[in-house]
C-alpha positions in Angstrom: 43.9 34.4 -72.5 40.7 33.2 -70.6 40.6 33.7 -67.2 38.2 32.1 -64.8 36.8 34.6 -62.4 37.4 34.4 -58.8 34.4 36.8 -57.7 31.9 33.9 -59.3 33.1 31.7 -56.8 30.1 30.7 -55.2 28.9 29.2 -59.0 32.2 27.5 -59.6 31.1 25.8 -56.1 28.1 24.8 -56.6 29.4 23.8 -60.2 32.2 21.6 -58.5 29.5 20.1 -55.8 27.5 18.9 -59.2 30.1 17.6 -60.7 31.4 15.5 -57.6 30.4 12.1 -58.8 32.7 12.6 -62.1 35.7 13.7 -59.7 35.7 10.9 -57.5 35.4 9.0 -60.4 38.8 10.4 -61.7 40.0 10.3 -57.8 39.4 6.3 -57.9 41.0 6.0 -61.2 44.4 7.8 -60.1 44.3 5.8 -56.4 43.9 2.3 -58.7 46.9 3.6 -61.1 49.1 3.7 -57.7 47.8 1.2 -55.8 48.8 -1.8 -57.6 52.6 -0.5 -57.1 52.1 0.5 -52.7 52.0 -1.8 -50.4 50.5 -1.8 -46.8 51.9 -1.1 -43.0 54.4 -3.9 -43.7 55.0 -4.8 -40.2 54.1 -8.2 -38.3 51.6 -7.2 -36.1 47.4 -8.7 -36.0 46.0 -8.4 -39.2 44.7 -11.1 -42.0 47.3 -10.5 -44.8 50.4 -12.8 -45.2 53.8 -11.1 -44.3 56.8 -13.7 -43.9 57.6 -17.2 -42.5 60.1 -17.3 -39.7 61.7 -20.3 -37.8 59.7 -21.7 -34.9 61.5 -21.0 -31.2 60.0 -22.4 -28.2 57.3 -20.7 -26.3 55.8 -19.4 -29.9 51.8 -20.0 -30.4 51.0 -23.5 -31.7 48.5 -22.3 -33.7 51.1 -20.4 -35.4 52.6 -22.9 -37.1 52.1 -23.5 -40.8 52.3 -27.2 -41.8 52.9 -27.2 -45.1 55.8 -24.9 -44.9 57.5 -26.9 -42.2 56.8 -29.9 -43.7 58.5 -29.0 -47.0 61.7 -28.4 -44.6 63.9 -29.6 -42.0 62.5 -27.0 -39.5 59.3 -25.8 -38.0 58.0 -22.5 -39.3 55.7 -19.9 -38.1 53.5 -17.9 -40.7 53.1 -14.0 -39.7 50.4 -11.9 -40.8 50.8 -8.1 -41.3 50.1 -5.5 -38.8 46.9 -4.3 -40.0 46.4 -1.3 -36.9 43.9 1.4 -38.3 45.0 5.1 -38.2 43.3 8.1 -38.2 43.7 10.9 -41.0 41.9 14.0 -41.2 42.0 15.7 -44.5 41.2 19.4 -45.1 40.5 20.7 -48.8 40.7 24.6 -47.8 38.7 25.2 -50.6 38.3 29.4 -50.1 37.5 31.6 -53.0 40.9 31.8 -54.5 40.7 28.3 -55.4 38.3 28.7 -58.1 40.9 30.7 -59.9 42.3 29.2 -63.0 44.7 31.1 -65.4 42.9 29.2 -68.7 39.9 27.3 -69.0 42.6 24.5 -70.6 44.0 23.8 -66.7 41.4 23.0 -63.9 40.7 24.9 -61.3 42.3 24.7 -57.6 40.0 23.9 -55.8 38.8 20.9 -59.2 42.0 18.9 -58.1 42.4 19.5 -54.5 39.5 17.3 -54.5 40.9 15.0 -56.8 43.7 14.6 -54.3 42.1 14.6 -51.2 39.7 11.8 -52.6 41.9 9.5 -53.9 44.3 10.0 -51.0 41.3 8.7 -49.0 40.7 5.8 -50.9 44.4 4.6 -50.9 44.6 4.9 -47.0 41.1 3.6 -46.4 42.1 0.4 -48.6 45.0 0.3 -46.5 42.6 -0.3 -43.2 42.8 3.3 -42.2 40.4 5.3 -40.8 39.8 8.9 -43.0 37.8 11.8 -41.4 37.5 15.7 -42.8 36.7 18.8 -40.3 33.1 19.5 -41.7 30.7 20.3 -38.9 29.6 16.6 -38.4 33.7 16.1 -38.4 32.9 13.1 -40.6 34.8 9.9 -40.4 34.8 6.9 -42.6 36.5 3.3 -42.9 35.0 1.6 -45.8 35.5 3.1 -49.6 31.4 2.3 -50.3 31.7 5.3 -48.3 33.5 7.4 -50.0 31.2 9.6 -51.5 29.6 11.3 -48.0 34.1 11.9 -47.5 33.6 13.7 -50.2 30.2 15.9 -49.8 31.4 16.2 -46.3 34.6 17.7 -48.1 33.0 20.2 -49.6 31.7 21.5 -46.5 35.1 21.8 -44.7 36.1 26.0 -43.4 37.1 27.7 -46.2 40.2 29.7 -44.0 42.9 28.8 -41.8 43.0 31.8 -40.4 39.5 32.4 -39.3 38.1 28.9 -38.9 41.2 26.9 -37.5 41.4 28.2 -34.2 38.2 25.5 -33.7 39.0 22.5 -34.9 40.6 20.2 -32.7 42.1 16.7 -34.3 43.0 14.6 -31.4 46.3 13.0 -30.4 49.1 11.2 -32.3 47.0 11.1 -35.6 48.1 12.6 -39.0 46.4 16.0 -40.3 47.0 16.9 -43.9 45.8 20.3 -45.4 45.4 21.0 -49.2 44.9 24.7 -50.5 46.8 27.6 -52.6 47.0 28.6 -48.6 46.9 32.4 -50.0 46.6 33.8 -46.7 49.8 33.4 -45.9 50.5 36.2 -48.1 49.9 38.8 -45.4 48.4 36.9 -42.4 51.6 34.1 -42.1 51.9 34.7 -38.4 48.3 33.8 -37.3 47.9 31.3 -40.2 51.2 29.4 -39.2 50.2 29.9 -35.6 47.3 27.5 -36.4 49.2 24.5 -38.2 51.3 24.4 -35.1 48.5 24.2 -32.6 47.1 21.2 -35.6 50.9 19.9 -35.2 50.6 19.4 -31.3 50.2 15.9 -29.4 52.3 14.2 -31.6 50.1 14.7 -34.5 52.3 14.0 -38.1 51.1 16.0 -41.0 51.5 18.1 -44.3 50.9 21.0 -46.1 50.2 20.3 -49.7 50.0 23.7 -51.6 48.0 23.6 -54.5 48.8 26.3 -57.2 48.0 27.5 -60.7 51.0 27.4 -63.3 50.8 31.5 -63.6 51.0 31.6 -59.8 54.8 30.2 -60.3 55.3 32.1 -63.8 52.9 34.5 -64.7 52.6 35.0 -68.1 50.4 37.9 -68.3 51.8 40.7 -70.9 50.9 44.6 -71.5 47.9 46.0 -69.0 46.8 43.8 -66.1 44.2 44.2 -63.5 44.4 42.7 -60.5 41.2 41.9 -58.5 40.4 40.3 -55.1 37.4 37.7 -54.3 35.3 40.4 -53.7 36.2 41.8 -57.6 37.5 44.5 -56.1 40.5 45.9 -58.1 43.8 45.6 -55.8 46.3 46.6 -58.3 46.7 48.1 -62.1 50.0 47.5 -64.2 50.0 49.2 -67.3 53.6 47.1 -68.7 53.1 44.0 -66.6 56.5 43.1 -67.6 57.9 45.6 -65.6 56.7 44.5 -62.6 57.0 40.3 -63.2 60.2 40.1 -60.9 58.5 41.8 -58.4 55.0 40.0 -58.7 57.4 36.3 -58.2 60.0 37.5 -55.7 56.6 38.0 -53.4 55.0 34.4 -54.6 58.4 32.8 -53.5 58.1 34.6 -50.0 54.6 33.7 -50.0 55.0 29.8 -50.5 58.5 30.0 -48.4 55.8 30.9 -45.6 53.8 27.8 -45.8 56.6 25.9 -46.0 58.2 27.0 -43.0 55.1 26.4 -41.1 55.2 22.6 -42.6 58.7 22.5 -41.5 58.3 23.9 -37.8 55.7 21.0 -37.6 58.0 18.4 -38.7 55.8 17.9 -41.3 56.1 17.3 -44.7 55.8 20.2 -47.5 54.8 19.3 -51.2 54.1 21.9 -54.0 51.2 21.0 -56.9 51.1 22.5 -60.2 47.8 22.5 -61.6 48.7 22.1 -65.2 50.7 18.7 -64.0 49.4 15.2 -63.4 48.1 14.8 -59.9 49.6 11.1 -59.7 53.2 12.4 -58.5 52.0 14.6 -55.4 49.5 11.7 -54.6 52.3 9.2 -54.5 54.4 11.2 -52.6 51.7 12.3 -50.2 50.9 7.8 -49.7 54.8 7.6 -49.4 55.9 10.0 -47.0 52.3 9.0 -44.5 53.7 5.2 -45.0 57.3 5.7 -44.3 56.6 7.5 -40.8 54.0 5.5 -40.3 56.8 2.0 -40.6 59.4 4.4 -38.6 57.2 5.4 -35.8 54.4 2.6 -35.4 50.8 3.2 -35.3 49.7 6.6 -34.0 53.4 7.5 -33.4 55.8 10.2 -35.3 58.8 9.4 -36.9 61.5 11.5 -38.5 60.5 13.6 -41.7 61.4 12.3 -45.6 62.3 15.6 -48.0 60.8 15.1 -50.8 61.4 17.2 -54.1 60.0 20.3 -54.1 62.0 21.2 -50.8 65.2 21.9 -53.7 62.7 23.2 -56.3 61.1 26.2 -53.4 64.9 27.4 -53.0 64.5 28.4 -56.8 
């Protein structure tokens, strides 16, 4: 089996920042496949899009009234246009070490379609009149998709730890933070990781934790002698009969991701789990879902109630 090495991660890096043009090309691609089936705020509010015809009552805005509706009826009709508010998103790819890991050169890597995610999510909300930001140093923001590829440098230059680099970043009030990542320190630093999506979570800002993970990271399917290294190719651990110790090795993996889900969870926010051997067009539409539902249930720049989505059943397993 070919393994990509995580200790190389600062090639893989660079290798990903070269390639960027071809992954927001793939990012566009899987945002068009959706879009044609997503609609937008659907709510009368200002805005230039059609939303309904209603009947006329008195003290309604003559200029309201649309003509050649009314006049194809007994009654007077007034045309409303959809609530086209913009709202902010900031998206962080936690793109550290680990997610240049891939189990076989067949799957991509992490960190490969985090980006693919986190790109076309942007273009999707930002063709939806939102306003999409990431937490690089220049805290980036953009409204127009001819911008999309500085979202997408500025992506790549986003802290690489939760842990060490969250305690700084600060993403206002009553907008919607969503983080991407294999979030693998939560492994042994849960408390002060979780501690940090709950200070993201306050002033009624919505969210979600999108965990992003290598098919071998759910079931490993590693055989005979196995070493184990860290990003630093240090080796952690040595297993002689790797069989023996494969309960073990996912009995921790399902504590680890239980972890990030509970911080999700105490947020209010919504958890989803990505497979990197599986189609990114599933997690993306449920990611564009869930934002638009509490988006319609709480109004612009509120918070509604949370949707569970699948993978709160499939983490149980």
């Amino acid at each position: 089996m070919a393994v990509t090495a995580v200790h190389d991660h600062v090639a893989a890096a660079r290798a990903l920042a070269a390639r960027l043009p071809q992954l927001i090309d793939e990012s566009r691609r899987t945002a068009i496949s959706l879009r044609s089936g997503l609609h937008g705020n659907r709510k009368v509010g200002p805005g230039s899009d059609f939303w309904q015809f209603r009947p006329y009552v008195p003290g309604d805005p003559t200029n309201q009234i649309d003509w050649r509706r009314s006049a194809r009826s007994d009654h007077t009709f007034i045309r409303q246009t959809e609530w086209q508010a913009s709202h902010n998103y900031w998206i962080w790819p936690v793109l550290s070490p680990s997610m240049y890991w891939s189990s076989d050169n067949s799957i991509p890597s992490k960190a490969e379609r985090t980006l693919i995610i986190s790109i076309a999510l942007a273009d999707l909300l930002i063709n939806n009149g939102e306003t999409v930001g990431t937490f690089d140093g220049e805290r980036t923001r953009i409204t127009s998709a001819e911008h999309l590829e500085k979202l997408a440098h500025a992506m790549l230059a986003t802290p690489q730890s939760i842990t060490q680099q969250g305690a700084g970043i600060h993403a206002g009030r009553k907008h919607s933070v969503l983080l991407l990542g294999d979030f693998l320190e939560f492994s042994d630093q849960a408390e002060q990781s979780s501690s940090i999506v709950r200070r993201l979570g306050q002033y009624q800002n919505d969210g979600a934790l999108v965990q992003i993970l290598d098919p071998a990271e759910i079931s490993p399917p590693f055989r005979g002698r196995v070493n184990l290294f860290d990003t630093d190719d240090q080796m952690i651990y040595r297993s002689e009969k790797f069989e023996d110790v494969a309960d073990g090795f996912k009995q921790r993996a399902r504590v680890w991701r239980a972890a990030v889900r509970d911080a999700a969870r105490h947020n209010d926010w919504l958890y989803d789990r990505h497979v990197t051997s599986d189609s990114a067009s599933p997690t993306l539409l449920a990611l564009y879902q869930h934002l638009s539902e509490r988006q319609n249930q709480s109004g612009s720049n509120g918070r509604g109630r949370p949707t569970l989505h699948r993978n709160n059943q499939q983490e149980m397993s």
